[in-house]
N, CA, C and O atoms as a Tinker XYZ file with bonds, in Angstrom:
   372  protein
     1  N      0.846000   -1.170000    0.000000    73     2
     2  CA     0.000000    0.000000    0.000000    64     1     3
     3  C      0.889000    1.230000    0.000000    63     2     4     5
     4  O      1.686000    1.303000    0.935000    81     3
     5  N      0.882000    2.274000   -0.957000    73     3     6
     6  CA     1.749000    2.870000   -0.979000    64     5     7
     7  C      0.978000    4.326000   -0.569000    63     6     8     9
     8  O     -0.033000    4.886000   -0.992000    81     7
     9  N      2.157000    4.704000    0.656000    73     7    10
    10  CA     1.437000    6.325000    1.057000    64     9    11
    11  C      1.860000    7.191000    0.118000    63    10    12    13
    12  O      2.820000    7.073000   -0.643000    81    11
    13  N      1.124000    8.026000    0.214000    73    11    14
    14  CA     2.041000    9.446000   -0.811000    64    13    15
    15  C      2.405000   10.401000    0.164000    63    14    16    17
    16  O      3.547000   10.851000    0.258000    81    15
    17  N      1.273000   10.784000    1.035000    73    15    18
    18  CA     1.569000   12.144000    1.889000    64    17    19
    19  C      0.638000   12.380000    2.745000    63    18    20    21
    20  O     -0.588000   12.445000    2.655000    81    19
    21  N      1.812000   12.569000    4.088000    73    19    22
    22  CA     0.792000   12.431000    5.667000    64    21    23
    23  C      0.953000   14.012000    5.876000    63    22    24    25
    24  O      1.974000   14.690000    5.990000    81    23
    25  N     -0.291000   14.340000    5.886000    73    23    26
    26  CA    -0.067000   16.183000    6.326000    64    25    27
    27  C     -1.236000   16.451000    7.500000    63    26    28    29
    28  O     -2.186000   15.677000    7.618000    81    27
    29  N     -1.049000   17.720000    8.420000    73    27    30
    30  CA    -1.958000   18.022000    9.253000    64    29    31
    31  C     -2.969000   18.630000    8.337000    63    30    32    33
    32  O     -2.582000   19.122000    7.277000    81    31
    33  N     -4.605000   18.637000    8.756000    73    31    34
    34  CA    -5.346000   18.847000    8.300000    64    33    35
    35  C     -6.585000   19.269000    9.240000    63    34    36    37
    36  O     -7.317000   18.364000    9.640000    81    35
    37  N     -6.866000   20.661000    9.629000    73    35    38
    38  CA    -7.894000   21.205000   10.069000    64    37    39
    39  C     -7.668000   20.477000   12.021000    63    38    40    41
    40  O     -8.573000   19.930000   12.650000    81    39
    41  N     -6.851000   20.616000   12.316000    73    39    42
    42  CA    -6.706000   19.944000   13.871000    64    41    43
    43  C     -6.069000   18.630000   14.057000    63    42    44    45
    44  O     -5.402000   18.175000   14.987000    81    43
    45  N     -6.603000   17.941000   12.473000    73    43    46
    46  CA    -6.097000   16.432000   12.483000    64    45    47
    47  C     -5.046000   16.171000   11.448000    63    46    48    49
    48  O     -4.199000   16.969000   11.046000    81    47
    49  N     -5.264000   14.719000   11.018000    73    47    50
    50  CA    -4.455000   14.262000    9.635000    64    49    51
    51  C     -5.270000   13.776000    9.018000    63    50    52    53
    52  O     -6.408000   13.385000    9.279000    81    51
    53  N     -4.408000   13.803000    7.771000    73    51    54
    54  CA    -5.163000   13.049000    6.411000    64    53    55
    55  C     -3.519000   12.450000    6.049000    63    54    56    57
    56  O     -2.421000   12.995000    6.165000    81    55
    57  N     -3.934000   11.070000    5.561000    73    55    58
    58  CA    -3.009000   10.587000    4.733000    64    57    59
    59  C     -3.587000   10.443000    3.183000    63    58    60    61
    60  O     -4.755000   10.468000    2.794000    81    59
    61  N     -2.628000   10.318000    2.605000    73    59    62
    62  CA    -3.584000   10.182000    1.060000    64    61    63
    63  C     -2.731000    8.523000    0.112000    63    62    64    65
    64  O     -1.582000    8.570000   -0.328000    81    63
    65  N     -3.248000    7.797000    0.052000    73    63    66
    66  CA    -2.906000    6.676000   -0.969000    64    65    67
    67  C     -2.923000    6.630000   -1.978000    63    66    68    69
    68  O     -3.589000    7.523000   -2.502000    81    67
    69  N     -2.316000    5.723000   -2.832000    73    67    70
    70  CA    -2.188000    6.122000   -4.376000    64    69    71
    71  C     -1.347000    4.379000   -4.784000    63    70    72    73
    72  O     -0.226000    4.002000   -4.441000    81    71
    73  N     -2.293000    3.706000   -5.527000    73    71    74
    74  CA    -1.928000    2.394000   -6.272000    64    73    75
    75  C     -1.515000    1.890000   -7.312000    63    74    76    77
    76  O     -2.498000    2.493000   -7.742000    81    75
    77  N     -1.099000    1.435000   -8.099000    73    75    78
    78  CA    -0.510000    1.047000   -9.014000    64    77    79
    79  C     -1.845000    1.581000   -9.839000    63    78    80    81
    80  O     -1.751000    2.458000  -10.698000    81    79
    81  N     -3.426000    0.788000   -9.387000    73    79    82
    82  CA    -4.556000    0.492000  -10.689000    64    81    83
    83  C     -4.844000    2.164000  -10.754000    63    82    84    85
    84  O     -5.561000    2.433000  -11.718000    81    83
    85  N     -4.535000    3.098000  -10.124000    73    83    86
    86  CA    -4.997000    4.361000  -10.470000    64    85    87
    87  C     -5.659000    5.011000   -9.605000    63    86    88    89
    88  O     -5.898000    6.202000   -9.806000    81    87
    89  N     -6.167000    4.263000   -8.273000    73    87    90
    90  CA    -7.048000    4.526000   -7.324000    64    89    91
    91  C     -6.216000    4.483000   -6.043000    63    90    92    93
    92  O     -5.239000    3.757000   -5.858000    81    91
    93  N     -6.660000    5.228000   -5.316000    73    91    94
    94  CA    -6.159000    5.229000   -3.617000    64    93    95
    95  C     -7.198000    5.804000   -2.226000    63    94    96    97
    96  O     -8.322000    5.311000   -2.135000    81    95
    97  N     -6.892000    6.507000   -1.527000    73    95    98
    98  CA    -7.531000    6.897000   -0.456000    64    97    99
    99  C     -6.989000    7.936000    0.434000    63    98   100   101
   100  O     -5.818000    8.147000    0.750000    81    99
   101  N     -7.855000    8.425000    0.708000    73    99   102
   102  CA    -7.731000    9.834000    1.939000    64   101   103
   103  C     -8.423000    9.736000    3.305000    63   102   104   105
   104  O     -9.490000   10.272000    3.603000    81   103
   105  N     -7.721000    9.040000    4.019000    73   103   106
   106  CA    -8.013000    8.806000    5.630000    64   105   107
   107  C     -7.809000   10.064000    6.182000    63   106   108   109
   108  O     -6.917000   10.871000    5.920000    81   107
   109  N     -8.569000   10.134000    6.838000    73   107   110
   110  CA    -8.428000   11.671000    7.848000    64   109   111
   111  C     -9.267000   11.298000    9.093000    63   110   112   113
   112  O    -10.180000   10.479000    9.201000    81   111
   113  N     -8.756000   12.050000    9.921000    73   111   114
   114  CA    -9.234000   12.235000   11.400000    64   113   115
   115  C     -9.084000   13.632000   12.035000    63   114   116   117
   116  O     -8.153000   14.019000   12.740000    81   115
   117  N    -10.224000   14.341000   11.634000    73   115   118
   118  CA    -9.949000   15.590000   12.342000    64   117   119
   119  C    -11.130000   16.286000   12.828000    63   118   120   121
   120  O    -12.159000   15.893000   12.279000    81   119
   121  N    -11.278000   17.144000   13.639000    73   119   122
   122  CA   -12.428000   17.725000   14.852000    64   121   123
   123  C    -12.699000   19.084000   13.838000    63   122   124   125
   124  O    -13.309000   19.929000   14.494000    81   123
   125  N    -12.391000   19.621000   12.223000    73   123   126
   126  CA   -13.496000   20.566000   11.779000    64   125   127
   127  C    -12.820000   20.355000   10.346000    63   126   128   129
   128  O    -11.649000   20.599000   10.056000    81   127
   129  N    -14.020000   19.748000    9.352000    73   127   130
   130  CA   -13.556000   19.662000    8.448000    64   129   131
   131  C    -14.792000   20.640000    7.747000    63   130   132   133
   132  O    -15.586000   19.935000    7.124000    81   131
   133  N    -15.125000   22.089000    7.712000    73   131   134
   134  CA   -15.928000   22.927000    7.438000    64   133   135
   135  C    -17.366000   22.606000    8.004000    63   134   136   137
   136  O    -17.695000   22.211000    9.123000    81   135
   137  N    -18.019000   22.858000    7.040000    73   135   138
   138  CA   -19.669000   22.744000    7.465000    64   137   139
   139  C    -20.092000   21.690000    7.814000    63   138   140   141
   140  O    -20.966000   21.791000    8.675000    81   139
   141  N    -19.694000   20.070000    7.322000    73   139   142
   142  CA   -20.106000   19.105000    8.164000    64   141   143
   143  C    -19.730000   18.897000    9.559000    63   142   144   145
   144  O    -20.376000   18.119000   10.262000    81   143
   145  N    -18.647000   19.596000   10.037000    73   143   146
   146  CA   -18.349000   19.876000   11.484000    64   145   147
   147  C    -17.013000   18.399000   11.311000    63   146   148   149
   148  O    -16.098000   18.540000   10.499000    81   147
   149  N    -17.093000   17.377000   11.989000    73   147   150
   150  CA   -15.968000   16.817000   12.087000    64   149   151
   151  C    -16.145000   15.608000   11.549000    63   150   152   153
   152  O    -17.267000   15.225000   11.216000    81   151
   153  N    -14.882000   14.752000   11.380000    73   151   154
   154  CA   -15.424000   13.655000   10.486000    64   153   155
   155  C    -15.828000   12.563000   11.292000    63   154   156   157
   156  O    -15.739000   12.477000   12.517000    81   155
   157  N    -16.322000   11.666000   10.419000    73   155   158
   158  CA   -17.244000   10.164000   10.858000    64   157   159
   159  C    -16.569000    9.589000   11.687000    63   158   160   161
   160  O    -15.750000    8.797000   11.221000    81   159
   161  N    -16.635000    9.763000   13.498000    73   159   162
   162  CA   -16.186000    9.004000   14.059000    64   161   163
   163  C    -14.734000    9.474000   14.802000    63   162   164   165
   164  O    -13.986000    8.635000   15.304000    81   163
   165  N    -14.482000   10.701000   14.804000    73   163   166
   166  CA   -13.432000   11.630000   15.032000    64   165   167
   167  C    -13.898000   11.638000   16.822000    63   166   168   169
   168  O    -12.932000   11.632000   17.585000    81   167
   169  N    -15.000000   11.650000   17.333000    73   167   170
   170  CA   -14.931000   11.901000   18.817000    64   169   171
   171  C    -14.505000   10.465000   19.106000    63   170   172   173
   172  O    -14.125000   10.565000   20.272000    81   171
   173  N    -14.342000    9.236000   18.768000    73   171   174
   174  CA   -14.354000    7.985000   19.212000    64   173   175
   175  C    -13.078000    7.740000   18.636000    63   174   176   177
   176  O    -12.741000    6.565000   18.497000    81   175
   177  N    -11.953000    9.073000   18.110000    73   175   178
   178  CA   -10.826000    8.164000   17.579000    64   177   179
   179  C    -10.485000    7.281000   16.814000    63   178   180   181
   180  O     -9.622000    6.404000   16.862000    81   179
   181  N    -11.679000    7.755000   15.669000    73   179   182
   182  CA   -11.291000    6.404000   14.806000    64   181   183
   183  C    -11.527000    7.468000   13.326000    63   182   184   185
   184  O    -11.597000    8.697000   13.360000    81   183
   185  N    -11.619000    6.612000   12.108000    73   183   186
   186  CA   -11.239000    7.360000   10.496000    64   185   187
   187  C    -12.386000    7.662000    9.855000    63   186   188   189
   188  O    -13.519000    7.297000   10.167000    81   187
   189  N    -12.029000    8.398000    8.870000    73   187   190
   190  CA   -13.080000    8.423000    8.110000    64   189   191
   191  C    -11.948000    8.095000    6.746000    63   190   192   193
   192  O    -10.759000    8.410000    6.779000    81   191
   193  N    -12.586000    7.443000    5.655000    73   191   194
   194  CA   -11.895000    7.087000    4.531000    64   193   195
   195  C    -13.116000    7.540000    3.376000    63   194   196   197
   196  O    -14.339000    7.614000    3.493000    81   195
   197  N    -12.086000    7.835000    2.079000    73   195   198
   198  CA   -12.653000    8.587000    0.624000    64   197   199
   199  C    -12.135000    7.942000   -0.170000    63   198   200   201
   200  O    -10.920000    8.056000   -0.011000    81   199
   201  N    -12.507000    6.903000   -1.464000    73   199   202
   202  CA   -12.076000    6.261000   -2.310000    64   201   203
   203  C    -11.398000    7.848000   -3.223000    63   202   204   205
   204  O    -11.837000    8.989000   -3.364000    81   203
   205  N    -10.046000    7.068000   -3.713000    73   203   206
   206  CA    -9.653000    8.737000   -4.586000    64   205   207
   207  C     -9.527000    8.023000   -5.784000    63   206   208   209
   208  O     -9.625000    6.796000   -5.755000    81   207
   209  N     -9.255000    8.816000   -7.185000    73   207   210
   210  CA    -9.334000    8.218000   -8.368000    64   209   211
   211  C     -8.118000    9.405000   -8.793000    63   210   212   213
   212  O     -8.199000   10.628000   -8.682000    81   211
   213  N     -7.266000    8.784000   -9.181000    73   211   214
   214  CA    -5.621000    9.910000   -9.656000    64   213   215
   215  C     -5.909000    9.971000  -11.398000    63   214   216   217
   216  O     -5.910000    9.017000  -12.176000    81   215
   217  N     -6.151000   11.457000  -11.705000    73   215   218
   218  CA    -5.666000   11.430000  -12.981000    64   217   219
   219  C     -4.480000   11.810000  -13.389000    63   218   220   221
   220  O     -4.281000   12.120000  -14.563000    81   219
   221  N     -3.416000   11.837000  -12.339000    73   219   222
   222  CA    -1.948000   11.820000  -12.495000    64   221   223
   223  C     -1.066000   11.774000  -11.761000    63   222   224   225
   224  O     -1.867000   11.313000  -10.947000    81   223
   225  N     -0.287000   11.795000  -11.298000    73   223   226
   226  CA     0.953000   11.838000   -9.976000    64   225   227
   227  C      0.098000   12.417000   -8.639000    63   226   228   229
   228  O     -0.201000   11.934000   -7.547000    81   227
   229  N     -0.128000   13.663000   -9.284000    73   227   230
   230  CA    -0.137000   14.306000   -8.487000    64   229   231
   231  C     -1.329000   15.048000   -8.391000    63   230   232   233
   232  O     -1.407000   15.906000   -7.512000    81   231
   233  N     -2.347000   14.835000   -9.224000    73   231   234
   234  CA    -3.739000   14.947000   -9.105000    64   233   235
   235  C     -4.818000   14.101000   -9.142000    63   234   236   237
   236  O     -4.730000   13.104000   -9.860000    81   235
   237  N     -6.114000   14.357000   -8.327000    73   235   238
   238  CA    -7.224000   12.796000   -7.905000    64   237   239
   239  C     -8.043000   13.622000   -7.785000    63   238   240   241
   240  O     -7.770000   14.811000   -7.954000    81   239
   241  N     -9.251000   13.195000   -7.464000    73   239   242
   242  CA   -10.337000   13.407000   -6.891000    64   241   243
   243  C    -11.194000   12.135000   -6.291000    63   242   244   245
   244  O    -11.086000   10.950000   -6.607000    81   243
   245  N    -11.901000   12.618000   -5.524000    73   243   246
   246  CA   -13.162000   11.461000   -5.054000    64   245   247
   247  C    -13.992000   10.672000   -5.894000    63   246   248   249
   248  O    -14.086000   10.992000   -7.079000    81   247
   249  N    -14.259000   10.246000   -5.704000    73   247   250
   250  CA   -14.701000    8.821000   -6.425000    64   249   251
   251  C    -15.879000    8.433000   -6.104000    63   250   252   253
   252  O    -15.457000    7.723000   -5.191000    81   251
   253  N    -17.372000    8.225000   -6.038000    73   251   254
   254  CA   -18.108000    7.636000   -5.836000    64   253   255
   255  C    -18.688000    6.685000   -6.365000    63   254   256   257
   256  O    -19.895000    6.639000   -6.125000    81   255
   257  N    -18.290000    5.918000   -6.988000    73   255   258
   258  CA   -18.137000    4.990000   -8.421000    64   257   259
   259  C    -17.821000    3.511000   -8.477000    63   258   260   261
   260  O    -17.992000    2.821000   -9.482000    81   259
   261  N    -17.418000    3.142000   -7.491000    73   259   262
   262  CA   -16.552000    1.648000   -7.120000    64   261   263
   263  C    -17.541000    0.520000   -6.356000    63   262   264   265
   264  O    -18.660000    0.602000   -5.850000    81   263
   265  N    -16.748000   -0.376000   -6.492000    73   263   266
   266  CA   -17.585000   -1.293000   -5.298000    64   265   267
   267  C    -17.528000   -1.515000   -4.061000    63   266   268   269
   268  O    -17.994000   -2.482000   -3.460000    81   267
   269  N    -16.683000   -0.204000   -3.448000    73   267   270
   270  CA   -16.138000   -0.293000   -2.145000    64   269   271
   271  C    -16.931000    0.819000   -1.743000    63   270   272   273
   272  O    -17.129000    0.533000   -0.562000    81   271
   273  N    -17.515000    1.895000   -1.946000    73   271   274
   274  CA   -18.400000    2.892000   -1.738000    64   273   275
   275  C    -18.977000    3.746000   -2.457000    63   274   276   277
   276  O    -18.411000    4.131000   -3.480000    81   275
   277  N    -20.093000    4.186000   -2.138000    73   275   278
   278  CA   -20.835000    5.436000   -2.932000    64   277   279
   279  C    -20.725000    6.656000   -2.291000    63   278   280   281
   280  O    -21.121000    7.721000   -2.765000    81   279
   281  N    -20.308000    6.543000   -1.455000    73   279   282
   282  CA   -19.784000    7.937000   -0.661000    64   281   283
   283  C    -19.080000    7.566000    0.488000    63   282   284   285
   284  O    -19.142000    6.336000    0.475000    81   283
   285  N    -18.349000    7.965000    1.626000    73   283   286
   286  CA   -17.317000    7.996000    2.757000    64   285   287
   287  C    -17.587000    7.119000    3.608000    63   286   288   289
   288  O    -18.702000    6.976000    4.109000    81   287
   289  N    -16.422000    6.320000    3.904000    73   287   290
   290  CA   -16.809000    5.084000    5.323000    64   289   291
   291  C    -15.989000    6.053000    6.194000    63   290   292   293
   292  O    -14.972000    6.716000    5.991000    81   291
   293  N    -16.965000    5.853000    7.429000    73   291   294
   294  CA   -16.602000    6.265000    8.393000    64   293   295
   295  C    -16.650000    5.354000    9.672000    63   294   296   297
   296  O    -16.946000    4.159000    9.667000    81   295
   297  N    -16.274000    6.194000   10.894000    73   295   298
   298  CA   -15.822000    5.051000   12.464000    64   297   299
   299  C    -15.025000    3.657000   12.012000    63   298   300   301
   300  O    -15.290000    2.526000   12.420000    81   299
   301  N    -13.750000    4.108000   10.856000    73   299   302
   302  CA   -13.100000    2.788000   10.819000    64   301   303
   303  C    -12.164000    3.236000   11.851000    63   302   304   305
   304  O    -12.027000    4.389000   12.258000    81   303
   305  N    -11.392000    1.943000   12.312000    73   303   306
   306  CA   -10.795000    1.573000   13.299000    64   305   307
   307  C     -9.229000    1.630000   12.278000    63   306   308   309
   308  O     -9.198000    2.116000   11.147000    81   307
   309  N     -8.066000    1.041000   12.965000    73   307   310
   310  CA    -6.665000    1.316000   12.347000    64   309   311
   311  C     -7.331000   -0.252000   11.264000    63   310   312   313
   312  O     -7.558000   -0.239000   10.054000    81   311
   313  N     -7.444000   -1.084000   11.946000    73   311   314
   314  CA    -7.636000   -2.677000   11.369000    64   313   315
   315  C     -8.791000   -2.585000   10.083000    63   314   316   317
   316  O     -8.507000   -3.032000    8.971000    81   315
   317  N     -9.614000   -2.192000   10.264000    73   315   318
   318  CA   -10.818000   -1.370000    9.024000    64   317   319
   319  C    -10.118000   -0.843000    7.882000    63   318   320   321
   320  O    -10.376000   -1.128000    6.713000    81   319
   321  N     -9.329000   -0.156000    8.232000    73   319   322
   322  CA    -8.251000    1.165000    7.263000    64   321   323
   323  C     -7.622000    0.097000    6.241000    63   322   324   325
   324  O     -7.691000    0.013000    5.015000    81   323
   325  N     -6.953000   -0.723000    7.258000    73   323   326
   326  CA    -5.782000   -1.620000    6.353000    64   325   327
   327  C     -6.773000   -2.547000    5.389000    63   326   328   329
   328  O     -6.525000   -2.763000    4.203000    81   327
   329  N     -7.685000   -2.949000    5.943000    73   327   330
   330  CA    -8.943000   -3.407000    5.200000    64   329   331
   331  C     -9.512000   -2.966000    4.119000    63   330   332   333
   332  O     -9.929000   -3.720000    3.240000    81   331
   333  N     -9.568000   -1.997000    4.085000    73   331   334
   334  CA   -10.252000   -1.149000    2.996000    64   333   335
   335  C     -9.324000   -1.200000    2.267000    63   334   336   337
   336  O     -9.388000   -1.989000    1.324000    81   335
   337  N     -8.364000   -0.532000    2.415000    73   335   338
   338  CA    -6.936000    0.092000    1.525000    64   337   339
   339  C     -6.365000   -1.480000    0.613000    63   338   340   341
   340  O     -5.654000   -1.392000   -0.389000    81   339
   341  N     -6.744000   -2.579000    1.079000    73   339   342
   342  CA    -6.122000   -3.439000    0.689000    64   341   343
   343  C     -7.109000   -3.908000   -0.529000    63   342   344   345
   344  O     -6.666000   -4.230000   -1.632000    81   343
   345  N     -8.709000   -3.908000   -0.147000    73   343   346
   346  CA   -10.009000   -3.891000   -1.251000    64   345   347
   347  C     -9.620000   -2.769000   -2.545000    63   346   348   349
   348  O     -9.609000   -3.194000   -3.700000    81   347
   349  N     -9.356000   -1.548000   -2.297000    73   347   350
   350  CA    -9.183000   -0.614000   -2.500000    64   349   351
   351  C     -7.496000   -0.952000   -3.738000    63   350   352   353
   352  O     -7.153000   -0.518000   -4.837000    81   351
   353  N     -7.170000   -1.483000   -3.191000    73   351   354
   354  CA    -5.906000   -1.493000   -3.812000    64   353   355
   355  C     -5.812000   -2.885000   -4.806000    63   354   356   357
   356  O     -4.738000   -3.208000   -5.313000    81   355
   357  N     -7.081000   -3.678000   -5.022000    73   355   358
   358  CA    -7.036000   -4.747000   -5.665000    64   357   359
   359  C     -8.084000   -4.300000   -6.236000    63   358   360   361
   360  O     -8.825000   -5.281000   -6.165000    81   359
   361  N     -8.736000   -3.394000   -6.821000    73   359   362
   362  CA    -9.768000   -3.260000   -8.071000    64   361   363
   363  C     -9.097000   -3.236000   -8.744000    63   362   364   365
   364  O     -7.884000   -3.044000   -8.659000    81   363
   365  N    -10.151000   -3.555000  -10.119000    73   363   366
   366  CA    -9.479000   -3.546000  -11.950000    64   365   367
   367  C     -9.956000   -2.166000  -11.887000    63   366   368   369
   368  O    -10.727000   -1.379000  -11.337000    81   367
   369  N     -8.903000   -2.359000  -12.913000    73   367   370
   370  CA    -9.351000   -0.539000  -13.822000    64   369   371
   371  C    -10.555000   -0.640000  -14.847000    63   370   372
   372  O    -10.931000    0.360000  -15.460000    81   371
């Protein structure tokens, strides 16, 4: 599973993933991510995850499109994360 980049983000972190098939993920855990207020599961210490879709090195966006979600899993745990990321990292293109 390959990270790209762990940065602080609004109080918390976000890491962001990035896979060979073109797809990765943006885990974050932080107490104000604008108008939804904080993310899924941030008072209980645990993630919220975003399927990402890279149209290049160094640019992605969100994804709602896959068979892993139609929009954001949230209250994953560290063991959930590696879970996902590993689903996540074995789709076809």
């Amino acid at each position: 599973m390959a990270e790209l980049f762990t940065r602080p983000l609004n109080g918390g972190t976000q890491t962001v993933h990035k896979f060979d098939n073109g797809f990765g993920a943006s885990v974050v855990r932080a107490p104000n991510v604008g108008f939804w207020g904080s993310t899924y599961g941030y008072e209980q210490g645990l993630w919220e995850l975003a399927v990402l879709q890279f149209c290049s090195d160094d640019e992605y966006h969100l994804t709602y499109s896959t068979p892993i979600t139609n929009d954001v899993l949230g209250h994953l745990t560290d063991e959930d994360v590696i879970a996902v990321l590993a689903r996540i990292e074995a789709l076809e293109v």
